[in-house]
C-alpha positions in Angstrom: 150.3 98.9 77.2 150.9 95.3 77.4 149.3 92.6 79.8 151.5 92.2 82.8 151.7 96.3 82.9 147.9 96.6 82.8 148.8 94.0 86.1 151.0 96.5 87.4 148.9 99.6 86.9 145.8 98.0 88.3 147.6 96.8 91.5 148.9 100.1 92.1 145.5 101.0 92.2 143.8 98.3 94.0 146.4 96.0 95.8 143.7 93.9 96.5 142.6 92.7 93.0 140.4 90.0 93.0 140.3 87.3 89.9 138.1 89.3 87.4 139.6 92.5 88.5 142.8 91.0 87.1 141.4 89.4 84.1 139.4 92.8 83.3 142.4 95.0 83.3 143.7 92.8 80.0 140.3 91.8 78.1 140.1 94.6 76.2 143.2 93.3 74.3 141.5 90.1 73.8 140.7 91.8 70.4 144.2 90.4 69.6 142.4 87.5 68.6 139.3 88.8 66.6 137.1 87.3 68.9 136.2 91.3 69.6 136.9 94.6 67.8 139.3 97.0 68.8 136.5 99.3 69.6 134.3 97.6 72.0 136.6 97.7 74.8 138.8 100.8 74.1 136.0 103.1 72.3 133.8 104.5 75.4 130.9 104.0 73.7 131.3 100.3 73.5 132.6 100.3 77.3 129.7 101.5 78.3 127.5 99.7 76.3 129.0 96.4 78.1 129.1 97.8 81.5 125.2 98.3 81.3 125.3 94.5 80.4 126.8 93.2 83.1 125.7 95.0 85.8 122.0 94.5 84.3 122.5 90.6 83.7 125.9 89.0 85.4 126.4 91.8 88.4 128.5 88.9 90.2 130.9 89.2 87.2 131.0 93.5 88.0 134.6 93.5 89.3 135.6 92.4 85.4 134.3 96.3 84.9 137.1 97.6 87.3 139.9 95.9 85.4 138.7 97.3 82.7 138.3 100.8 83.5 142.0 100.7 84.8 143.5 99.5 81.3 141.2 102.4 79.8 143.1 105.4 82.0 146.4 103.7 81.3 145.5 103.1 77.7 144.6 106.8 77.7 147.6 108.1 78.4 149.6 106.0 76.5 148.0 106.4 73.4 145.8 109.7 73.2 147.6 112.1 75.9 150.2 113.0 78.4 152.0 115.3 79.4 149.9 118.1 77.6 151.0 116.1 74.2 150.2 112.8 72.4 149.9 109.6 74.0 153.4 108.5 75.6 153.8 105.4 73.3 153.1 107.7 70.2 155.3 110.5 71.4 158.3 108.1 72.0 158.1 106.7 68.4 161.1 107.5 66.2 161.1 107.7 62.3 163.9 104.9 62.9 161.7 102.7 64.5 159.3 103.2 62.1 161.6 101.7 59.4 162.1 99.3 61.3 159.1 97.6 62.1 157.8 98.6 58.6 160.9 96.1 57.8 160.1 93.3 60.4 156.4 93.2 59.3 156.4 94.1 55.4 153.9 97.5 56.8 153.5 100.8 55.0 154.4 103.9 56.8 150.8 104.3 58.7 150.5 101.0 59.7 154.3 100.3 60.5 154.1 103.9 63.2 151.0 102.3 64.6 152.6 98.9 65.9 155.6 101.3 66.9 153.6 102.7 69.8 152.9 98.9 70.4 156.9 98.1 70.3 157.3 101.0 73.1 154.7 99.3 75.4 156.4 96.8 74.4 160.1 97.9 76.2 157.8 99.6 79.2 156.5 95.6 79.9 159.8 94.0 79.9 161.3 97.2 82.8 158.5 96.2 84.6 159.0 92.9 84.8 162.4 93.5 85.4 161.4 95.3 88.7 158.6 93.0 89.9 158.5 89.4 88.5 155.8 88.1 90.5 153.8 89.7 87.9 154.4 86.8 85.7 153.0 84.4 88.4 150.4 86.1 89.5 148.7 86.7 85.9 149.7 82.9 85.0 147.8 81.8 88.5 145.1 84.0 87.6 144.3 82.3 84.4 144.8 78.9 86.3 142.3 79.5 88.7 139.7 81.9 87.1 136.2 79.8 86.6 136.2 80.5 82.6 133.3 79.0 81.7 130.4 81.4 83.3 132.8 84.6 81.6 132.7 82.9 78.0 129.3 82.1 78.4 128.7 86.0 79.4 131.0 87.3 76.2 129.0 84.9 73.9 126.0 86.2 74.7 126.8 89.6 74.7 128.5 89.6 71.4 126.2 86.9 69.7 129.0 84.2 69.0 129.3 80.8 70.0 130.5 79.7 73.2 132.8 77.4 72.1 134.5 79.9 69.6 134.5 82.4 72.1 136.4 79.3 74.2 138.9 79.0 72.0 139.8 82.4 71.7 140.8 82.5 75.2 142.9 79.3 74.7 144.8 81.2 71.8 144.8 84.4 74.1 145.9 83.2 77.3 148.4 81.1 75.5 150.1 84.1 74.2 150.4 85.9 77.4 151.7 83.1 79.3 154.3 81.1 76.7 157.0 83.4 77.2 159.1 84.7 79.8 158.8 88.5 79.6 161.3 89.2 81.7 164.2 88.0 79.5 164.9 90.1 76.6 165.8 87.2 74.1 161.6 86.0 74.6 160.2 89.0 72.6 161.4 88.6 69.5 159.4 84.8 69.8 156.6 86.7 71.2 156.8 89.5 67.9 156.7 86.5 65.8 153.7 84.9 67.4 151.7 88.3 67.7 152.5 89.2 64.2 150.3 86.2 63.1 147.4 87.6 65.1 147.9 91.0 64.4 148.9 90.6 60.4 148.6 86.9 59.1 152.3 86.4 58.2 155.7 85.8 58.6 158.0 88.3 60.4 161.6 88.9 60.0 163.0 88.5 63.2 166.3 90.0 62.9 164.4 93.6 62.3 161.9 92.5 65.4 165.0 92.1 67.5 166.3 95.7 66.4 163.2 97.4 66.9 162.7 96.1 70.4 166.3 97.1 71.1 165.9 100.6 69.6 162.9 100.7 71.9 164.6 99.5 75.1 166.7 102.7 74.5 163.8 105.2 73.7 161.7 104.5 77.0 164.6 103.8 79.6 164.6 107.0 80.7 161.0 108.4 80.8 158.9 105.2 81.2 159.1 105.5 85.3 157.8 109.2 85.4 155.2 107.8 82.5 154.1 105.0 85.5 154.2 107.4 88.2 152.1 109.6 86.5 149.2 107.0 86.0 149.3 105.9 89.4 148.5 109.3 90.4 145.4 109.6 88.3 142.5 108.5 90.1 140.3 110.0 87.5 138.6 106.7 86.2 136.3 108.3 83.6 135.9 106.1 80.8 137.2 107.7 77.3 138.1 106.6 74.2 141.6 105.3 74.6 142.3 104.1 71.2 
């Protein structure tokens, strides 16, 4: 899912998130910027692996854990399973969308249905936002007021890379979730454009973006509530692979 749904989920969960809490439940899409691998915050393994970290060397920093566990059970179930089938994201995908964002992006097949799922999420974050718009100021406050420099100093460590690259990573990061207004329709194709540089290293074609977003508008308006509803009510927090 994207970051302001994370949000969403995690406060259902916890109305009483704290700063790290917050800023956990969307690190483990800080791999957006290649700063980190997709694995070591979605692949158990790798979850694990840092939990033991932190509660071992910065256990003031543990609550970043609990964010984290929340965006791998709602990461779960919309990628891998739910509902008895594939992830919801993956079983919401059409063949049109697929030719669609193959289009936007210049993708083959495989890689084109893989960002589908992420055009899905995509549609889930903006009803979201439609229903509770504080989100937007309460993730932007969030990343006003978090104390950055003892978590990039953490992260360096951890993952053996400079400080001040891990810094700007969050600069670039941060800056992506917070330079568009989610909430209006007409910002994501902008924010396709933008991701597609992280995520591919060229140029979009944003009419396709905008039809693909549209397309998904239409494929999740129906199911993504019960697909909410059905997270919330998991209090399993095991930690899985989710990607």
């Amino acid at each position: 899912m994207v970051f302001h749904t994370h949000v969403y989920h995690a406060r259902k969960l916890n109305p009483n998130l704290d700063k790290l809490t917050v800023i956990g439940s969307i690190l483990p899409d800080f791999a957006l910027t290649s700063a980190i691998s997709w694995d070591d915050l979605h692949k158990k393994s790798g979850i694990v692996k840092f939990s033991s970290f932190v509660q071992e060397t910065n256990p003031e920093q543990r609550s970043l854990l609990t964010g984290i566990q929340y965006h791998n059970s709602l990461d779960f179930l919309s990628h891998i399973a739910y509902q008895g089938t594939h992830g919801y994201a993956y079983n919401s995908i059409t063949e049109e969308l697929v030719s669609l964002v193959s289009k936007a992006f210049a993708l083959d097949e495989q890689r084109a249905r893989v960002t589908s799922h992420n055009f899905i999420e995509s549609a889930v974050e903006y009803y979201v936002l439609q229903e509770q718009r504080e989100l937007s100021f309460i993730v932007e406050r969030t990343i006003a007021a978090m104390d950055m420099p003892p978590l990039t100093a953490m992260l360096a460590t951890y993952y053996k890379k400079p400080e001040k690259e891990i810094a700007t990573h969050f600069i670039n990061f941060f800056s992506l979730i917070t330079k568009y207004d989610l909430a209006k329709s007409d910002s994501w194709v902008p924010f396709w454009n933008d991701l597609s540089q992280f995520l591919f290293q060229r140029e979009s074609n944003k009419n396709f973006i905008k039809k693909a977003f549209q397309l998904s508008l239409s494929l999740t308006k129906d199911t993504y509530k019960d697909f909410l509803t059905t997270a919330v009510s998991i209090t399993d927090t095991e930690i899985v692979d989710s990607n």
